[in-house]
C-alpha positions in Angstrom: 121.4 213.0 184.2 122.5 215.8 182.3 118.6 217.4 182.1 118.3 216.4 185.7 117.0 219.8 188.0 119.9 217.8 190.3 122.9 218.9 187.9 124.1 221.9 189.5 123.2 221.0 193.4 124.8 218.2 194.3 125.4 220.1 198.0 121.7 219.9 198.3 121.4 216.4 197.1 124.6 214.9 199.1 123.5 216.7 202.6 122.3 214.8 205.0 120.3 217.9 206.7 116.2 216.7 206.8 115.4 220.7 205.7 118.0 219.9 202.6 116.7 216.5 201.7 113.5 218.0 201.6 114.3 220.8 199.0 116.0 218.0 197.0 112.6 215.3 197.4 110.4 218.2 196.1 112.7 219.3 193.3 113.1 215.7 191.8 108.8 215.3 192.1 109.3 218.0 189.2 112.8 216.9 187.3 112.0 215.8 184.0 114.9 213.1 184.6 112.7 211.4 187.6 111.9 208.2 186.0 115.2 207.5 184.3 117.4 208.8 187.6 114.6 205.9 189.8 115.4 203.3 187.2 118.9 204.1 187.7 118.7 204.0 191.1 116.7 200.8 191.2 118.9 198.7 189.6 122.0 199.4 191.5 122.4 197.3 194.4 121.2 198.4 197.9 124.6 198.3 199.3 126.3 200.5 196.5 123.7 203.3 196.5 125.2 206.1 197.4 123.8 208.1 200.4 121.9 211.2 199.7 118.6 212.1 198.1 118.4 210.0 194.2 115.0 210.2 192.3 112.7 211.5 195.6 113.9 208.9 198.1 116.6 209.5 200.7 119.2 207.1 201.1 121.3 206.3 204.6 124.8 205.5 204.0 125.3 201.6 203.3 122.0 201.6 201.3 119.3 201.5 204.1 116.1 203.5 202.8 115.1 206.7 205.1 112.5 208.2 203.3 110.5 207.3 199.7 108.1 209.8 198.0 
């Protein structure tokens, strides 16, 4: 999302460090982009998510959910 608060961090977003993934769940509770990036994110499917933090959830490699906000 090119106004996405993401756009420049993807080291914070791609980590899988719990301290990181928490930085990157509070910045997308403010990112203007939330509901478009969730949308996004909602209609890929579960087993090509890729892992990381995406619109305030954290996402295990092969699409199993750790954490939503």
């Amino acid at each position: 999302m090119r106004n996405g608060l993401c756009r420049d961090r993807s080291e914070l977003f791609d980590s899988e460090d719990p301290a990181d993934a928490a930085e990157a769940v509070a910045l997308c509770q403010r990112c203007p982009a939330l509901t478009q990036c969730r949308e996004w994110a909602d209609r890929l499917d579960r087993r090509h998510r890729p892992p990381g933090t995406i619109a305030a959830r954290h996402y295990r490699p092969r699409g199993r959910d750790l954490q939503s906000v």
